[in-house]
C-alpha positions as CSV (number, residue, x, y, z in Angstrom):
1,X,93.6,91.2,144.1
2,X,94.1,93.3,140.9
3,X,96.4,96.0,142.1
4,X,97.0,99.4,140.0
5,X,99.1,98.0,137.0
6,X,96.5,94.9,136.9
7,X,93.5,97.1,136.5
8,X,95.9,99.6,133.9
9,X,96.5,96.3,131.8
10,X,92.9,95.4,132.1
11,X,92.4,98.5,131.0
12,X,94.3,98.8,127.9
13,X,93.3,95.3,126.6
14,X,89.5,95.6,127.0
15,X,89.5,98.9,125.6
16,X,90.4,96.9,121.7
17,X,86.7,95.6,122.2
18,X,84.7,98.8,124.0
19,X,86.8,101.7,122.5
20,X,83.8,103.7,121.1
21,X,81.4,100.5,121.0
22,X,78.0,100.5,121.4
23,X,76.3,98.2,124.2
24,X,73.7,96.6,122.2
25,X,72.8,94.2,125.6
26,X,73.9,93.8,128.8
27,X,73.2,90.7,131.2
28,X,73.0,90.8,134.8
29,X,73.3,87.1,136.0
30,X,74.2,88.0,139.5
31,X,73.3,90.7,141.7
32,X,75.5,90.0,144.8
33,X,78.8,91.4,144.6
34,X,80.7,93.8,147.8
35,X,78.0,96.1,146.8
36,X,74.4,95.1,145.0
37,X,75.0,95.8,141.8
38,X,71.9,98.5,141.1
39,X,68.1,96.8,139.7
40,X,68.1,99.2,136.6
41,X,72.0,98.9,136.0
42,X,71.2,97.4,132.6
43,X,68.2,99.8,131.3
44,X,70.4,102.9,132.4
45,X,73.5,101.8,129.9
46,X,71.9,99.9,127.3
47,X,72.1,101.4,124.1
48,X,74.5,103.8,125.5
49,X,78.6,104.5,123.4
50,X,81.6,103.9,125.0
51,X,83.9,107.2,125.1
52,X,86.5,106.5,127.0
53,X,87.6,104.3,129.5
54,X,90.5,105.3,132.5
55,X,91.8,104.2,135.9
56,X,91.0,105.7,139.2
57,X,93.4,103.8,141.5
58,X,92.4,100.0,141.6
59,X,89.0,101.6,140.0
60,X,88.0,100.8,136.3
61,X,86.6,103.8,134.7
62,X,84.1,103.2,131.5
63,X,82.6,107.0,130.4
64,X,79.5,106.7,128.5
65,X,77.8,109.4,126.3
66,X,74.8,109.4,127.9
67,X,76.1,111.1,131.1
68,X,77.4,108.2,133.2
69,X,80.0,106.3,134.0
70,X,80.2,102.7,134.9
71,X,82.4,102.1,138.1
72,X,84.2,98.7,138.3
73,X,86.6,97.0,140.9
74,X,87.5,93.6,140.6
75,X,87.4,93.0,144.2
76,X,89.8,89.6,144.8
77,X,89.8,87.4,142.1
78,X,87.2,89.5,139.3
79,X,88.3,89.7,135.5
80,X,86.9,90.4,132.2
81,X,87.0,88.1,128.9
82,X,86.6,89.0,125.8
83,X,85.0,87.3,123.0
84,X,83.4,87.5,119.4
85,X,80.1,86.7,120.3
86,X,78.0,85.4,123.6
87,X,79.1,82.4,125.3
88,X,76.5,79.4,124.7
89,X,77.4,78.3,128.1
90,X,78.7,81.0,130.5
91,X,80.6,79.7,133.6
92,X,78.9,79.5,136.5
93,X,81.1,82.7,137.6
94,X,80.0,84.4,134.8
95,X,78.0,86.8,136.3
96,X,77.5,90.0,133.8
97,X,77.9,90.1,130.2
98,X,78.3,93.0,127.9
99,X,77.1,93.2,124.4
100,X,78.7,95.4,121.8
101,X,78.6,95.8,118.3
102,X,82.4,95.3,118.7
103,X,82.5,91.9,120.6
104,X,81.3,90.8,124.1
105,X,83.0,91.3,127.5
106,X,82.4,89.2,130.3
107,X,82.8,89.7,134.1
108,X,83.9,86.7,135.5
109,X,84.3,86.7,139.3
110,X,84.7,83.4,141.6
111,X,84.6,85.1,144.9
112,X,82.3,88.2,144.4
113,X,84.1,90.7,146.0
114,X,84.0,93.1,143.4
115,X,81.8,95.5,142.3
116,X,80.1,97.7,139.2
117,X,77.5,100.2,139.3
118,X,77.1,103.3,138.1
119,X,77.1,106.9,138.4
120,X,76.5,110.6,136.8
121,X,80.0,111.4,134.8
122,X,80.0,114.7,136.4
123,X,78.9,113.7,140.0
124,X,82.2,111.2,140.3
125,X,84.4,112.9,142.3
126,X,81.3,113.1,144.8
127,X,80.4,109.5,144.9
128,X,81.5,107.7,148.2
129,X,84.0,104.9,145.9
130,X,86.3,107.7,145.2
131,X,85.6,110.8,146.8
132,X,88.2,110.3,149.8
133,X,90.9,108.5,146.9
134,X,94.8,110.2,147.9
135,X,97.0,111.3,145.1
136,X,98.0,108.9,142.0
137,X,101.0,107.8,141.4
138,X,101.8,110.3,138.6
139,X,100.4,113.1,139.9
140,X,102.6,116.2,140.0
141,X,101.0,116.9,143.2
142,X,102.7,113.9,144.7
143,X,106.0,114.8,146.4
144,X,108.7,114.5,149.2
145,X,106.6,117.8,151.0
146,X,103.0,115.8,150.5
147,X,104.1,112.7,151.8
148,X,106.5,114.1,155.1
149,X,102.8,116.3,155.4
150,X,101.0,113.2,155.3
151,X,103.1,110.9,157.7
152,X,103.6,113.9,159.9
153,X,103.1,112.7,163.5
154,X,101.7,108.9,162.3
155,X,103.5,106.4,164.0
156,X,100.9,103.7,161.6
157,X,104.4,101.6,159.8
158,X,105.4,103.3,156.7
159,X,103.9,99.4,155.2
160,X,100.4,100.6,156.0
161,X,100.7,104.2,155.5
162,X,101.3,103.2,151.2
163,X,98.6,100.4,151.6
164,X,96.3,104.0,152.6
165,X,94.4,104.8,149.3
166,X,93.7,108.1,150.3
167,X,97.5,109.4,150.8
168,X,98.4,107.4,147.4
169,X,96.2,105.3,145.7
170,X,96.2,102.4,143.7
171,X,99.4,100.3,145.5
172,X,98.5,97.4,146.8
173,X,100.6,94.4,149.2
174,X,102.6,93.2,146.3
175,X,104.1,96.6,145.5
176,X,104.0,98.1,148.3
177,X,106.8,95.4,149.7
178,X,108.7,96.1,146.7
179,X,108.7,100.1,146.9
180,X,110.1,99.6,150.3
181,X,113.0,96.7,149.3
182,X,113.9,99.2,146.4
183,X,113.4,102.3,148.6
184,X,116.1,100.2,151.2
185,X,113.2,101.2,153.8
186,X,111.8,98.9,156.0
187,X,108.3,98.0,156.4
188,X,107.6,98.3,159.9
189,X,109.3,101.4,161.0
190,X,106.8,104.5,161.9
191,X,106.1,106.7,158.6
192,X,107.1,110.1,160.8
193,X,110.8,108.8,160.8
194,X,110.7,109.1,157.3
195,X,113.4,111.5,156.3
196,X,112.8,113.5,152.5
197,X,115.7,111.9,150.8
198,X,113.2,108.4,151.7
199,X,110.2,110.2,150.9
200,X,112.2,111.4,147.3
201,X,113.2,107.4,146.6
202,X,109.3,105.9,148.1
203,X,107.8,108.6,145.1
204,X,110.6,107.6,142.6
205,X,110.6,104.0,143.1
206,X,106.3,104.0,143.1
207,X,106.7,105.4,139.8
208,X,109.3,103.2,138.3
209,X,108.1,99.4,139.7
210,X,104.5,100.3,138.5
211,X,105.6,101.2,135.5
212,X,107.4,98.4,135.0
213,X,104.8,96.2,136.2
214,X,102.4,97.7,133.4
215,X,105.0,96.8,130.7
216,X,104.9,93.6,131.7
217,X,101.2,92.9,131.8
218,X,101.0,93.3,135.9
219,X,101.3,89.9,138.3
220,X,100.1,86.9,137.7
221,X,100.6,85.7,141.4
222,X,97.3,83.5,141.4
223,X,94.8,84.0,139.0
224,X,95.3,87.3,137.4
225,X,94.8,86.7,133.2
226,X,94.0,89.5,130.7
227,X,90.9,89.7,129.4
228,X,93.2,88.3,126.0
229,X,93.6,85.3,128.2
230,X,97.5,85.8,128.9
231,X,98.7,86.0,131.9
232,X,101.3,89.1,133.7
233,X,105.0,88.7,133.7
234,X,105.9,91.1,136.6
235,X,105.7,88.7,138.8
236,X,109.2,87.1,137.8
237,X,111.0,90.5,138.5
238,X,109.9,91.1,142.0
239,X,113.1,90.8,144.2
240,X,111.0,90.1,147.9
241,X,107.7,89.1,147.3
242,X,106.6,86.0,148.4
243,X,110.6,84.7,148.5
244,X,111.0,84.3,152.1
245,X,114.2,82.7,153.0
246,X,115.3,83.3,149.7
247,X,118.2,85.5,148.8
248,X,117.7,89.2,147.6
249,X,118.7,90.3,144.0
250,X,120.8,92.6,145.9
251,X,122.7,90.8,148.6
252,X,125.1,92.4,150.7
253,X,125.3,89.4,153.7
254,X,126.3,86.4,151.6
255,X,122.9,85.2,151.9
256,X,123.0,84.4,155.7
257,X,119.5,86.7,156.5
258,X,117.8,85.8,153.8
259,X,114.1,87.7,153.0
260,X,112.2,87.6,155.9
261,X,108.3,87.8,155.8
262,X,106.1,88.9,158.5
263,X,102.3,89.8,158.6
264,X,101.3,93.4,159.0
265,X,97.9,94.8,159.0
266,X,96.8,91.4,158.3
267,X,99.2,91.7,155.1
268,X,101.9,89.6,154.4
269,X,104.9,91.8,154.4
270,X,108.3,90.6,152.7
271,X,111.8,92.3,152.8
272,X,115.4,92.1,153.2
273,X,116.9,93.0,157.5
274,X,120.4,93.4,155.9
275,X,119.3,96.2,153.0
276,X,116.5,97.8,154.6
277,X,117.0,99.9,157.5
């Protein structure tokens, strides 16, 4: 699934074709996403300019200027491709196609378990997708006292309490693992033994491994590509992540505990027993 620095890198390289374009046609090929994608979806954004386009946690964020915003998640395996002009013959998972006097995007999604529709620009922070979202990353709100607040009393593993979208949104399995390797934290202890100096590294490291993630074009773990085509490169830093029974990057025990990996919340959870206490 597209996590934050997925969706940010979506972001950035779509925006080269809908930066200020005008939607000249838009294509509904399928209906049946996580939610129905709304009848008059096309009619209300045809015609209408691209203003600006932003990320709301794992949320894609296109502003129109005719008063509404087009809401996209990309759900487990959605993604966008970009073209010059409209493919002769779409992909079977080729499922909604957007016309612009700049180029043509394409949602592509083999799964369906993402979503678009729309909404009022001014009614967003009402509408049930992101009304109960936490704090992002980079919000100054976000500190040690916010976080201690938050896992106050919770006994949910500090794993699950980042995986919570509305204490911090937009991190997701794969990042959430690494916060916690970096943070020397592990995954399955309760989030009110948390201590401030943890809380201090969890907000620090958050920061730094998503922004690193970005500048590398996110994960390509399965099928994650660009909308360019390329794939992510993150995925070659990440020190625990799928590299159970291999040795950390940061190896104290001469590689007799090697990363361990257990299931959490459903979640595959990966992390070091010698580093992270």
């Amino acid at each position: 699934m597209p996590e934050l620095p997925e969706v940010e890198t979506i972001k950035n390289t779509v925006k080269q074709v809908l930066q200020n374009a005008t939607l000249v046609d838009v294509v509904v090929r399928q209906r049946k996403f996580r939610e129905e994608v709304p009848v008059d979806f096309a009619d209300k954004i045809k015609g209408a300019k691209v203003v600006n386009l932003r990320r709301i946690a794992k949320y894609l964020l296109i502003d129109l200027n005719n008063g509404y915003t087009l809401i996209w998640h990309f759900g487990m395996s959605g993604k966008f491709k970009i073209a010059d002009e409209i493919p002769k013959n779409p992909d079977k998972h080729d499922h909604i196609i957007l016309v612009t006097d700049q180029g043509v995007v394409t949602y592509n999604d083999t799964r369906r378990f993402g979503l678009v529709t729309y909404c009022e620009s001014a009614k967003l922070g009402q509408h049930h997708l992101l009304a109960k979202l936490g704090l992002d990353p980079w919000d100054e709100k976000l500190t040690p006292d916010y976080l201690l607040q938050k896992f106050k009393k919770k006994k949910t593993p500090i794993k699950l309490a980042l995986l919570d979208q509305e204490i911090i949104c937009g991190i997701g399995n794969i990042y959430a693992s690494e916060i916690l390797y970096k943070a020397r934290i592990r995954p399955d202890r309760p989030s009110e033994s948390v201590t401030c100096a943890e809380a201090t590294e969890i907000i620090t490291f958050t920061r730094q491994i998503l922004e690193q993630s970005i500048k590398a074009g996110g994960s390509t773990i399965h099928d994650f590509k660009r909308p360019d085509g390329d794939i992510g490169y993150f995925q070659n830093q990440l020190c625990v992540y799928g590299k159970e029974g291999k040795r950390c990057p940061d190896c104290v025990c001469g590689g007799k505990e090697p990363i361990k990996k257990s299931v959490m919340g459903g979640r595959s959870t990966f992390f070091c027993t010698t580093l992270q206490k």
